[in-house]
C-alpha positions as CSV (number, residue, x, y, z in Angstrom):
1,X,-0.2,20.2,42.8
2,X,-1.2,19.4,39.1
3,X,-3.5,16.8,38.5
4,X,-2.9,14.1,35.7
5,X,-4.5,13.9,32.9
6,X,-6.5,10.2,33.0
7,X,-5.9,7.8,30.9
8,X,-8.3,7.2,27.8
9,X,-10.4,4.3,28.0
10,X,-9.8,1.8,25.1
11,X,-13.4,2.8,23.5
12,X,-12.6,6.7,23.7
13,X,-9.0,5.6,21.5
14,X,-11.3,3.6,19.2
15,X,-13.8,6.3,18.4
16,X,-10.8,8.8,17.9
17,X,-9.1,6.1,15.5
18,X,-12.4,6.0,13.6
19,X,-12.9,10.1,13.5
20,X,-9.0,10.0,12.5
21,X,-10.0,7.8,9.7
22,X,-13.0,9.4,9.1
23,X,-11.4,13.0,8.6
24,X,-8.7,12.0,6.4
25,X,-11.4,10.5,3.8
26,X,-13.4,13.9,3.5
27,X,-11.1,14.6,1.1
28,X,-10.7,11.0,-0.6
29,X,-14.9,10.7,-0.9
30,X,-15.3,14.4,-2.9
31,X,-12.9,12.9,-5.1
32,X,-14.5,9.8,-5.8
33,X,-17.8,11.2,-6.6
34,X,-16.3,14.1,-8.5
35,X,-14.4,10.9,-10.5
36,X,-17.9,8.8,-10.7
37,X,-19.3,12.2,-12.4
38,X,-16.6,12.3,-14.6
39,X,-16.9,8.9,-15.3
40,X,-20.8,9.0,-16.1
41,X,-20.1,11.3,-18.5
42,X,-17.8,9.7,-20.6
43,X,-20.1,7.7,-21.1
44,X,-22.7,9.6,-22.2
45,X,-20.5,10.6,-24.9
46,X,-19.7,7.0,-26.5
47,X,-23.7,6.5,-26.0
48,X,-24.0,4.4,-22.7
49,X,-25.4,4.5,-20.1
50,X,-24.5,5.3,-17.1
51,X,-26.8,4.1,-14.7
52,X,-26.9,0.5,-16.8
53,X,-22.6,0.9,-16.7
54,X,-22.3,1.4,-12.7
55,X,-25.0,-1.4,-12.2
56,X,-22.9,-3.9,-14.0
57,X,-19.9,-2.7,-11.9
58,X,-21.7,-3.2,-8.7
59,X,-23.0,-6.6,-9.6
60,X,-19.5,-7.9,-10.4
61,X,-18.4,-6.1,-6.7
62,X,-21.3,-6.8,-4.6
63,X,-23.5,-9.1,-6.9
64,X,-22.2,-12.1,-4.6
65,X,-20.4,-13.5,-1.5
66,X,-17.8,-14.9,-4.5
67,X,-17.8,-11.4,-6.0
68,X,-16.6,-9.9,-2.7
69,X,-14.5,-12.0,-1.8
70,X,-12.5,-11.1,-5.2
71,X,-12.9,-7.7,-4.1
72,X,-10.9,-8.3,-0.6
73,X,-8.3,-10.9,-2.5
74,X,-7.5,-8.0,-5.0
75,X,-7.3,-5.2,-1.9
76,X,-4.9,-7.2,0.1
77,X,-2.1,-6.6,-1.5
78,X,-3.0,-3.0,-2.1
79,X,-4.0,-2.5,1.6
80,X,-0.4,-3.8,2.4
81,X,1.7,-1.8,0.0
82,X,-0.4,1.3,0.4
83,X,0.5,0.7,4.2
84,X,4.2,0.5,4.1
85,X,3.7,3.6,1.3
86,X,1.9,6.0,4.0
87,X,4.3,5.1,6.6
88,X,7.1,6.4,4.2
89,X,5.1,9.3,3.2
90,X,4.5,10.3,6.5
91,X,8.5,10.5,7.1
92,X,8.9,12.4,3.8
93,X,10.5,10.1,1.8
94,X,8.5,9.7,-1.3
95,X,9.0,5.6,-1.9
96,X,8.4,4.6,-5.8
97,X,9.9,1.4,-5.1
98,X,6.5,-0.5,-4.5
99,X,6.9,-2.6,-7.1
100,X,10.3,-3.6,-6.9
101,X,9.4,-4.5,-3.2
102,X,6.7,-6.5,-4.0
103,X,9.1,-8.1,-6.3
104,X,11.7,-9.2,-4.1
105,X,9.3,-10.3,-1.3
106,X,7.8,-12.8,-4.0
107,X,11.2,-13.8,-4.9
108,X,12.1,-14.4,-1.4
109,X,9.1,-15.5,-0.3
110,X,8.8,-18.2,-3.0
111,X,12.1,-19.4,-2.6
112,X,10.8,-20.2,1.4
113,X,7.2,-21.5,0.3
114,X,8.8,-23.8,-2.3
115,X,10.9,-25.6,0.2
116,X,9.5,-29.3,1.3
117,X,11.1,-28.9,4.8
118,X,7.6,-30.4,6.8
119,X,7.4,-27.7,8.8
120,X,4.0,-27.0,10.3
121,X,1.7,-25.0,8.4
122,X,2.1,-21.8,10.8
123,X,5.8,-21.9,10.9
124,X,6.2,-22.8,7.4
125,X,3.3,-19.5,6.2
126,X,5.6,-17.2,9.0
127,X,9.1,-18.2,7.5
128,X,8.0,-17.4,4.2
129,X,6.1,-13.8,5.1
130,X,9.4,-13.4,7.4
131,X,11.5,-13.7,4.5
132,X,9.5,-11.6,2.1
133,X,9.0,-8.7,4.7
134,X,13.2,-9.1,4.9
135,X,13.9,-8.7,1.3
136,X,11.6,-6.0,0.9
137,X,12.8,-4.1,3.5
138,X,16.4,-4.2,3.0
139,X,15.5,-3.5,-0.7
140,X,13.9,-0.2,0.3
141,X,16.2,0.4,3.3
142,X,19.3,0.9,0.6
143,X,17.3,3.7,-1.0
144,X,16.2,5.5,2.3
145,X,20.2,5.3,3.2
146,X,21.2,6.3,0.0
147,X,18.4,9.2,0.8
148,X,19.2,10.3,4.2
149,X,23.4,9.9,3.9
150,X,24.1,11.1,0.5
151,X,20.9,13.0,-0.3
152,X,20.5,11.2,-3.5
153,X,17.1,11.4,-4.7
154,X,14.7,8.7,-3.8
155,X,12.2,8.4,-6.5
156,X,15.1,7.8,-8.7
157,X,16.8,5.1,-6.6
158,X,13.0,3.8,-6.2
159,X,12.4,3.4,-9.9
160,X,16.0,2.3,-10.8
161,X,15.6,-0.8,-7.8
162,X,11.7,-1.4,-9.7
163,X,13.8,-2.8,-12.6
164,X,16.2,-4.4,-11.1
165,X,13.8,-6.0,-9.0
166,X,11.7,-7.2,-12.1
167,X,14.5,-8.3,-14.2
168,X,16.2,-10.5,-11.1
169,X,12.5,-11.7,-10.9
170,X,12.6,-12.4,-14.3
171,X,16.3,-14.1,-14.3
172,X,15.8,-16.6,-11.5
173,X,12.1,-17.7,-12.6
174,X,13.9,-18.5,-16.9
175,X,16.5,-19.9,-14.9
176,X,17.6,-20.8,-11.6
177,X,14.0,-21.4,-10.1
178,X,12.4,-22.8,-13.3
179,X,10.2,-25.4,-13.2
180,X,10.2,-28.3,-16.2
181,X,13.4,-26.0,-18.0
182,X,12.9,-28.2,-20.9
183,X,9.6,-27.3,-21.2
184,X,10.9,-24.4,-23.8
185,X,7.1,-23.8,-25.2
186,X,5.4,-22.8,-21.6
187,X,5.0,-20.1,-19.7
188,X,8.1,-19.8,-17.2
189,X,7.6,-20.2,-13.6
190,X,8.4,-21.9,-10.5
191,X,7.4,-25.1,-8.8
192,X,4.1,-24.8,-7.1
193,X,4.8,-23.7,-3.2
194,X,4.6,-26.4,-0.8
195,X,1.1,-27.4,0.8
196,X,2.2,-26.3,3.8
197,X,3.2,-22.9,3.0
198,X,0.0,-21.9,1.1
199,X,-2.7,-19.5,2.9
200,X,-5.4,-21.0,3.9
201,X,-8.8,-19.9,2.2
202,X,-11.0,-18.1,5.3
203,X,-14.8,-17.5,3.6
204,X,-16.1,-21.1,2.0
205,X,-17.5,-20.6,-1.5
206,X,-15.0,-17.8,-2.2
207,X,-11.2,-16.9,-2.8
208,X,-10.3,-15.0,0.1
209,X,-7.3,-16.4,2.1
210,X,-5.7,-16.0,5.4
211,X,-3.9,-12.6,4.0
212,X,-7.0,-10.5,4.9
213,X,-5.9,-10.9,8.6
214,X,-2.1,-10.4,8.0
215,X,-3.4,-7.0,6.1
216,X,-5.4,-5.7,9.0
217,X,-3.1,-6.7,11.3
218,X,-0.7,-4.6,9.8
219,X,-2.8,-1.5,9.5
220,X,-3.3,-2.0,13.1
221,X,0.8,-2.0,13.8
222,X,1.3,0.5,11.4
223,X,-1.1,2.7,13.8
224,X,0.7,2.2,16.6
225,X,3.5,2.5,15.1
226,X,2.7,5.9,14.0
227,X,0.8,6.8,17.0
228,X,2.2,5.6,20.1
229,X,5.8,5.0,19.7
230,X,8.9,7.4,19.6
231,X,10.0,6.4,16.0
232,X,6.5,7.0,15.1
233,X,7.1,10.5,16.2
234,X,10.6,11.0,14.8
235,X,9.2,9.8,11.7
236,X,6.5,12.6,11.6
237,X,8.6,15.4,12.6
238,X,11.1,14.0,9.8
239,X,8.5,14.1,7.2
240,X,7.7,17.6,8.5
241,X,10.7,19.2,8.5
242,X,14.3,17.0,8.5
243,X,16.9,20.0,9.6
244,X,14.6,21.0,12.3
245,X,14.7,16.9,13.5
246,X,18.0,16.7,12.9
247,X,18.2,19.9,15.3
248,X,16.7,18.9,18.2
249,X,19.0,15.9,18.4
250,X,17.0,12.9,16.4
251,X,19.0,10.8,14.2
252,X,17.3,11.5,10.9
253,X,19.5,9.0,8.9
254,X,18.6,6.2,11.2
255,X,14.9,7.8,11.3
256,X,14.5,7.3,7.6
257,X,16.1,4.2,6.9
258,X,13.9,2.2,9.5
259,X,10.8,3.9,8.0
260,X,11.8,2.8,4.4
261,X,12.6,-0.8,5.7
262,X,9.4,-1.1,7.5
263,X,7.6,0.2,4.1
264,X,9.4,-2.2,1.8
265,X,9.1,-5.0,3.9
266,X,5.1,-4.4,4.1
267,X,5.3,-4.6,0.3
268,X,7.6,-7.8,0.5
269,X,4.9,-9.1,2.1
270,X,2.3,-8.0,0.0
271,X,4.4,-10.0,-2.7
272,X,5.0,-12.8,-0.9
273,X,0.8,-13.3,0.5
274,X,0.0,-12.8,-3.0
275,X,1.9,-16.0,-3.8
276,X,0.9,-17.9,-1.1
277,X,-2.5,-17.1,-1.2
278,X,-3.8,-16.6,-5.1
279,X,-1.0,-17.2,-7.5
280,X,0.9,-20.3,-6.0
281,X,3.5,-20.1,-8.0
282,X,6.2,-17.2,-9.0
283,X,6.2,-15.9,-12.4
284,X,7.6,-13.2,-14.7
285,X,5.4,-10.3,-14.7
286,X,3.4,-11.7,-12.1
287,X,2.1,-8.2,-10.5
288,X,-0.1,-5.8,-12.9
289,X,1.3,-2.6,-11.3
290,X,-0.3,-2.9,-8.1
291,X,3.4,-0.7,-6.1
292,X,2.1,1.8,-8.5
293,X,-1.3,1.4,-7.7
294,X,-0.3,1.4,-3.8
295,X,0.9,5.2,-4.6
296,X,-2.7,6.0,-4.8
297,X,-4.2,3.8,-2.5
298,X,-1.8,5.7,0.5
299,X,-2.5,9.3,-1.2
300,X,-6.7,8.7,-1.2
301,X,-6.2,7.2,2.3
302,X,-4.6,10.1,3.3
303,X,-1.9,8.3,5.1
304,X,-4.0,6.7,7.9
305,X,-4.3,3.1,8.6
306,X,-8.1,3.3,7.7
307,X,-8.2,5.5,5.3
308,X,-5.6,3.0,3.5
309,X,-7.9,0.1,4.2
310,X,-10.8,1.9,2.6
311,X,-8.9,3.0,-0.2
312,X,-7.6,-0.9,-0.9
313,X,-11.1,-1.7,-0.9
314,X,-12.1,1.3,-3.4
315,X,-9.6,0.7,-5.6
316,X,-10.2,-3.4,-5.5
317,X,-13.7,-3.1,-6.2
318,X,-12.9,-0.7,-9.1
319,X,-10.8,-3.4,-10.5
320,X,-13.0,-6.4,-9.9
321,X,-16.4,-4.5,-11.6
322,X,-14.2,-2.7,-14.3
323,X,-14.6,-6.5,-16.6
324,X,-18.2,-6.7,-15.6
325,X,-18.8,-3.7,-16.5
326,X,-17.0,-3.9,-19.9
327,X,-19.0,-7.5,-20.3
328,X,-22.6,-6.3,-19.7
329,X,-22.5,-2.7,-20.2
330,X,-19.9,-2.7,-23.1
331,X,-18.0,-0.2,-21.5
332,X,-14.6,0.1,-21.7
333,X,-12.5,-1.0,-19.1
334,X,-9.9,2.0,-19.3
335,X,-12.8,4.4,-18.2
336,X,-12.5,3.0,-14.2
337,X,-8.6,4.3,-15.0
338,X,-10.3,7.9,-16.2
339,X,-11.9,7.2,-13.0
340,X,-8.6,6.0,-10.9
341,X,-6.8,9.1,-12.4
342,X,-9.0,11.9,-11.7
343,X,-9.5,11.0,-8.0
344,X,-5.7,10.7,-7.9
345,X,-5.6,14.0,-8.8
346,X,-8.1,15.6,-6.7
347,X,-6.4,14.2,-4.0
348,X,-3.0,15.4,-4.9
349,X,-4.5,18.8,-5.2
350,X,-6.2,18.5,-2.2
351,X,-2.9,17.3,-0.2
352,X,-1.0,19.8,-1.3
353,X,-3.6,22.6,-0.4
354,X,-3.5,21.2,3.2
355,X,0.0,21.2,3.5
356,X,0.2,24.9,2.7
357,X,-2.8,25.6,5.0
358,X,-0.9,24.1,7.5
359,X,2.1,26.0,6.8
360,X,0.3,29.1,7.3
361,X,-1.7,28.7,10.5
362,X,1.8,27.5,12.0
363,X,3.5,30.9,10.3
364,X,0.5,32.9,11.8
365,X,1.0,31.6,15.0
366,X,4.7,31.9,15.2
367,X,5.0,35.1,14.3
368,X,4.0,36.9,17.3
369,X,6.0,35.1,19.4
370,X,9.1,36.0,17.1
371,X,8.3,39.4,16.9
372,X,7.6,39.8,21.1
373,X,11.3,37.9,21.1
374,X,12.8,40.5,18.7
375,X,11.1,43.6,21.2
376,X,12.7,42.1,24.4
């Protein structure tokens, strides 16, 4: 009689959640010093230096509990969209659409937050994330169907939906949703979002708002997601090979369009939290590039939860220290880019190099088993 295997105790799953994370940022951490190195010595050649340059960075990441807290208010939305972004990865649909997701979930989201209906503050913050993580999704779910039914290419869909996304954004906040229209000389926007639908701040003396938790929360769905469900699994064989899904009976159209909804409604909510909790109000061009961004952020996490939270972090703190650094150390700001670009592409190279690794060891060990079928 076979004995069953026990169940893991919930400190065994943690530590293997942590060496999961842990593994995938081997990778990820070369690259960063390799970038750092690079970095330094770009400066040396416009004569700074820098030692002087990284200390004013770290002072304008760390030099403070305000300075952190910009640090996690900038990640959040990049932990989010990076998130949604592995999630897709990891089903092998390569979603560009980030941005135009982030869009929409603002859109939506505003629209919600705006609204004096005197709902409680809970219901009111949940109707409007609801509504962003709705838009988003169906946003990206169009492309995943458009994917997996008519094999149309995704990263053009993705990009195409980007501007359409913007330019809708852009329509309803010089139009519809304008607040003071006859205000022709200002900026346009919306109406400040209702009181009740703004995220409360959660560290006193800084900026950080209630979004932090709705970030890890998601990285901690996303897990499971990807870990312990069925989809999770369909979505992973999908990503590794779709006729071979599609052969042993999962429904890969189906498969794909749930991951892409799932990933644009993460970013819908990135969108929408960003709102709620920084920017209170909807503008045009309100989002510096951070779908784009959220490319790299799930590529340097190497698709894992924490590697995705670590990476938000990395990439936030590159951004809040990159005007410090330019302030005190008269470096340029575009040299954290340099930075941002060459680990992008370590990791890149790096991804791909596993991938064929992995191709190999499952050639090598398929082989013999083909050729003793062949003998029989």
């Amino acid at each position: 009689m076979m004995q069953e295997n026990p169940k893991k105790s919930w400190p065994v799953k943690i530590l293997q959640w942590l060496a999961g994370g842990v593994d995938a940022l081997l990778a990820p951490l070369a690259a960063v010093l390799v970038g750092l190195g690079i970095g330094a010595a770009l400066m040396q050649l416009i004569g700074v230096n820098p030692m002087k340059a990284y200390e004013a960075l770290w002072m304008g990441v760390a030099g403070g509990k305000y300075q952190v807290g910009i640090v996690l208010v900038k990640a959040i939305p990049l932990i989010l969209t990076g998130l949604g972004l592995s999630l897709a990865f990891r089903c092998g649909v390569f979603n560009i659409g980030g941005e135009g997701q982030i869009y929409i979930g603002a859109l939506a989201g505003t629209w919600v937050g705006i609204q004096e209906w005197g709902l409680p503050q809970t219901a009111h913050i949940t109707l409007a994330l609801l509504a962003g993580f709705l838009a988003g999704g169906l946003w990206a779910a169009f492309a995943g169907y458009l994917r997996a039914r008519f094999q149309i290419n995704e990263i053009i869909s993705t990009i195409l939906l980007n501007y359409i996304a913007i330019y809708l954004v852009s329509y309803f906040t010089h139009g519809p949703m304008r607040d003071n229209p006859n205000a022709a000389a200002s900026l346009p926007h919306t109406p400040e979002v209702a009181l009740s639908s703004r995220l409360p701040l959660v560290w006193q003396g800084t900026r950080l708002h209630a979004g932090i938790f709705v970030a890890l929360l998601a990285a901690a769905v996303i897990y499971f997601i990807i870990f312990h469900t069925s989809f999770g699994y369909k979505a992973r064989a999908v990503g590794f090979s779709a006729p071979a899904a599609r052969y042993a009976g999962m429904r890969v159209v189906w498969v794909v369009v749930l991951a892409m909804f799932i990933s644009g409604g993460l970013a819908g909510i990135a969108g929408t939290a960003e709102i709620l909790g920084v920017q209170r109000r909807l503008r045009d061009l309100f989002s510096p590039g951070t779908g784009y961004t959220a490319i790299a952020i799930a590529l340097v996490g190497g698709n894992h939860p924490i590697g995705v939270i670590l990476a938000g972090i990395l990439f936030g703190a590159l951004e809040a220290g990159a005007n410090n650094m330019e302030a005190l150390a008269g470096v340029p700001s575009t040299i954290v880019s340099v930075i941002q670009a060459v680990v992008i592409f370590l990791v890149a190279v790096s991804v791909v190099w596993r991938n064929r690794s992995l191709r190999r060891w499952l050639a090598s060990r398929l082989r013999p088993a083909e050729e003793a079928a062949a003998h029989e």
